[in-house]
N, C-alpha and C positions, 0 to 999 in steps of 0.2 A: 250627467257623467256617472258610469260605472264604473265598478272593478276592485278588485280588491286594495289596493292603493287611493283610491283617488280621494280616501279621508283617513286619517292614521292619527289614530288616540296616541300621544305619547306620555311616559311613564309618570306622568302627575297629573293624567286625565286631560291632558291639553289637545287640544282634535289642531292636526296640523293639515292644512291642506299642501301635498306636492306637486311639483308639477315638472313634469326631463324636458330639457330645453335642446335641441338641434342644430346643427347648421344650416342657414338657408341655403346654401349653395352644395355644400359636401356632396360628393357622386355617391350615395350610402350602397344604392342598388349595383356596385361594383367591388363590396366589399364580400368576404371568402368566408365570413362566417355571420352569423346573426347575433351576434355580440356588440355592436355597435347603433347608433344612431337611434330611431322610433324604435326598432326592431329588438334593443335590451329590455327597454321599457317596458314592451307589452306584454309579457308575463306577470310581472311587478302589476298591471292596475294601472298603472297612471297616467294621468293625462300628460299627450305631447303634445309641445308650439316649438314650433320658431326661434330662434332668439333674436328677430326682427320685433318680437312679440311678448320683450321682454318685462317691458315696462306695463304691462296689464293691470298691476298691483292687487291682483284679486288670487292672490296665493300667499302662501307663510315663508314656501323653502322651494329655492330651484335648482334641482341637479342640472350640468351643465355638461353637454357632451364635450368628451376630448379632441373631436374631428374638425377642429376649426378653422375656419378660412380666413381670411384677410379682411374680408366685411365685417364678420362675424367677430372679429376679434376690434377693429373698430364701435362696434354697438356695445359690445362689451366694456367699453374705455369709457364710453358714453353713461353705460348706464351707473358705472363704480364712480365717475365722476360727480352725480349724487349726493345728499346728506346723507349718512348709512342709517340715519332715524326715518327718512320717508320712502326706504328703499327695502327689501325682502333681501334675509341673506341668500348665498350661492353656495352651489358645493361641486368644485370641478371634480370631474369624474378623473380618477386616475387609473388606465389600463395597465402600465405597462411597468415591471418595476425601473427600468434604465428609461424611464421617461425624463426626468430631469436633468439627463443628460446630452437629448435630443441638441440639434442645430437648426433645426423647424423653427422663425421669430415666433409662429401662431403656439408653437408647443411650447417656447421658453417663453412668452406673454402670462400661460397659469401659472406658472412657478414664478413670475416675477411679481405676480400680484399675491402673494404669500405674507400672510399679518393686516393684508386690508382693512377697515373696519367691514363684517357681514361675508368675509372671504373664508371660504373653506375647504376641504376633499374630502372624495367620497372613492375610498378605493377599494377596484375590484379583487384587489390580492393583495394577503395579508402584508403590511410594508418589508420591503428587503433590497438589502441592492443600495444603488443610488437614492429610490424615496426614502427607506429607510433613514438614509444620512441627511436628506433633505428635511426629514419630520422634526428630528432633530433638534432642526433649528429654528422652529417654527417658536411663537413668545405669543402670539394670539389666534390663529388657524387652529380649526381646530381638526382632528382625523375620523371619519364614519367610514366605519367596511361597509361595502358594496357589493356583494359576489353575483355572480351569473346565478341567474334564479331558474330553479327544474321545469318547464313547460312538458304537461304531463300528452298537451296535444301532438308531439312531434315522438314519442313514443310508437316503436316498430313491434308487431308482436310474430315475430317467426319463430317456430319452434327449434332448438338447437339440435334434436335428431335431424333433420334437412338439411343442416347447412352442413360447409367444408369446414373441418376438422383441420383449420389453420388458422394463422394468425394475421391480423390485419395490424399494418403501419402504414404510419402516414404524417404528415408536415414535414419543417426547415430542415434541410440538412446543417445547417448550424454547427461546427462542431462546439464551438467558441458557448452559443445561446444549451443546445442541446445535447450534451458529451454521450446519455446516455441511449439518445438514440441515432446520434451517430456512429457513435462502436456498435450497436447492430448492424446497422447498415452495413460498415464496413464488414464485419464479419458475413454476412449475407452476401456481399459481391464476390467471396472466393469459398464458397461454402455450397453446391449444387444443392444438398440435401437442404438447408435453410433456404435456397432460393424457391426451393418446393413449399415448403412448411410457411412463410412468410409470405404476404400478399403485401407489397409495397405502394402504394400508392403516393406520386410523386405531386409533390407543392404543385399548387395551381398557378404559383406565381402572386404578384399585388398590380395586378388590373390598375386599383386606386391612384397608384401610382405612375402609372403611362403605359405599363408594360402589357405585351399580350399576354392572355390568359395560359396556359398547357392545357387544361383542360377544364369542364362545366361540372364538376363531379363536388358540390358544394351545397351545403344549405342540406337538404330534406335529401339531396342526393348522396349526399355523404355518410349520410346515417342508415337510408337504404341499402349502400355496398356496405356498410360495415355488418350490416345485418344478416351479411351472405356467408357470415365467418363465427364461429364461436367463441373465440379469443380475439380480445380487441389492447394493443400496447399503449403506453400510458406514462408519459414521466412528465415531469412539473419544470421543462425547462433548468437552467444551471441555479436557481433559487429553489425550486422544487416548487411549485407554487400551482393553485389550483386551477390550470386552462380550460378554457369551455370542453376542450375532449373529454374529461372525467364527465361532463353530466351528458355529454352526445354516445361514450360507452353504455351506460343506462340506457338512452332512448332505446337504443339500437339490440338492447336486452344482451348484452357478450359480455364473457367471463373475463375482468380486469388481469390483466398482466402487465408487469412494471413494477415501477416504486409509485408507493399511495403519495399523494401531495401532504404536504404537513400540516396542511386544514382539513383534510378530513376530518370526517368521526371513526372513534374505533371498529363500528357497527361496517361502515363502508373498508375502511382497511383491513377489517380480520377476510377478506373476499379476495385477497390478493394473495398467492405463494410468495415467500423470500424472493427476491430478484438476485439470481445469480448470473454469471457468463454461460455457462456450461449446457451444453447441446441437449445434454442427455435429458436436463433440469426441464428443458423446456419442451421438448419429446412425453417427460412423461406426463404434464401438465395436459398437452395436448390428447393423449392417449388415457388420460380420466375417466372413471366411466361416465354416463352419460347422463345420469342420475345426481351425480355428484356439482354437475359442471353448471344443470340447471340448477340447484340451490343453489350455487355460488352467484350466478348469474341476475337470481331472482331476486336474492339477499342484498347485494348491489346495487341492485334497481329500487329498491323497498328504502335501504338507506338513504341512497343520493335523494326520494323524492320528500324522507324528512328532514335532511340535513340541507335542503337548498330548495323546501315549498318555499311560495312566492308569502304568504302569509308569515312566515315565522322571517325572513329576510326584513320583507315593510317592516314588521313592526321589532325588529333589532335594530335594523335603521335608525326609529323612528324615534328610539329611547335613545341613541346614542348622538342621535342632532338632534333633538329637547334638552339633553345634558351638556351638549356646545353653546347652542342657543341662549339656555339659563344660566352660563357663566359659568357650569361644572367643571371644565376644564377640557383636553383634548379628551376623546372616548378612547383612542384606538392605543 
């Protein structure tokens, strides 16, 4: 086994081996971004199984995807039902912040097993929302941030004199999840000159879910249309929180517009202008010179890939479930 992951010294010299646990069944190859399943992991280094596959005992710590199924959440029952002394702790992964208030049994199953012995989370986004009030309450769980790690192979290199001198949007029209990019939106549907300036690209829909797709413009393909635009928009949802788009604006080499998430670093949010309403704001933003748009763009890119290498993530990880593990208390 390779990879940067796949052995992780944690902060008392302790070598933890990890290992991201799946669903056997989950459709993953039907999911809209590469944020989930085998497919987070592999940036990270680390090895993936099953969680058919869970009792191997030849690891320390296993993250544990959030896409679970009905089996999957049986084997699970199975393996917590265990002495938690001849058993490796777990650390479900937490995506979403209003996950613990899902009506999924498979999604409310992790959140029921909260205080287990060797039970834990590993979330992608900083706590807020419902986890937040969930963390709370938490008396032996312990909390490890998890973020979306920069995969420098999915990196587009088009030069920004080439591309349209527009701006690219895209995901849930949410007004409720998304306020701030739905008041675009709407202003963009009665706005001809924003209809020009604005390159919309509409939700693909959740496949995952039964539905049909609208369109195949996901993954590696997503990143390519963004890459046809110099300005790429950007808001962290009604939490403001860091969605894999901040690190897909990067790939995609486009100058950040929106509001920064509240995890960034300063290095990646001094790359963003003030987010205002006003036309004019975003007119001239567009009309930068060209010179200017590629430092901004560059600057961005340069940040996101130390602010979210896959080496400084593993090993803040790794110090942060060593310090659950040894009884230091939650990390997060």
């Amino acid at each position: 086994m390779s990879g940067i992951g796949a052995h992780i010294s944690a902060i008392w010299g302790i070598v933890l081996r990890i290992i991201y646990f799946y669903s056997d069944t989950h459709a993953y190859e039907k999911a809209i971004y590469p944020g989930v399943g085998p497919a987070f992991a592999r940036p990270l280094g680390w090895e993936v199984r099953p969680i058919s596959a869970l009792d191997g005992g030849d690891f320390d710590l296993g993250v544990v995807d959030n896409r679970l199924e009905e089996a999957d959440v049986a084997r699970l029952e199975r393996h917590l039902a265990l002495p938690a002394r001849s058993r490796p702790a777990i650390f479900f992964r937490i995506s979403d912040p209003d996950m613990p208030d899902s009506a999924n049994p498979n999604v409310r199953f992790i959140f029921d097993c909260a205080d287990l012995p060797g039970v834990h989370y590993a979330t992608t986004y900083d706590p807020e929302g419902p986890f937040l009030v969930f963390t709370r309450r938490l008396n032996a769980s312990g909390i490890a941030r998890l973020p979306y790690a920069y995969d420098s192979s999915r990196e587009v290199d088009a030069p920004l004199p080439g591309r349209s001198r527009r701006l690219f949007l895209s995901g849930n029209y949410s007004r409720e999840l998304y306020p701030i990019r739905y008041a675009l939106r709407r202003r963009r549907r009665w706005s001809p000159l924003l209809r020009y300036l604005v390159h919309d690209l509409k939700h693909p829909g959740y496949p995952g879910q039964g539905k049909p797709p609208r369109h195949d413009i996901t993954h590696d393909r997503f990143v390519a249309l963004a890459a046809r635009f110099t300005h790429f928009f950007l808001c962290g949802a009604r939490f403001n929180v860091e969605l894999m788009k901040y690190v897909e604006c990067a790939y995609a080499g486009s100058v950040p517009v929106g509001v920064p998430a509240n995890s960034l670093s300063a290095a990646a949010k001094r790359c963003f202008r003030p987010h205002t309403t006003r036309l004019r704001d975003l007119i001239s933003d567009l009309r930068e010179p060209i010179s200017g748009l590629e430092g901004r763009a560059a600057a961005y890119r340069e940040a996101m890939r130390e602010l979210r290498s896959p080496a400084r993530i593993v090993s803040e990880f790794a110090a942060q479930a060593g310090a659950i593990l040894a009884g230091g208390g939650r990390a997060a």
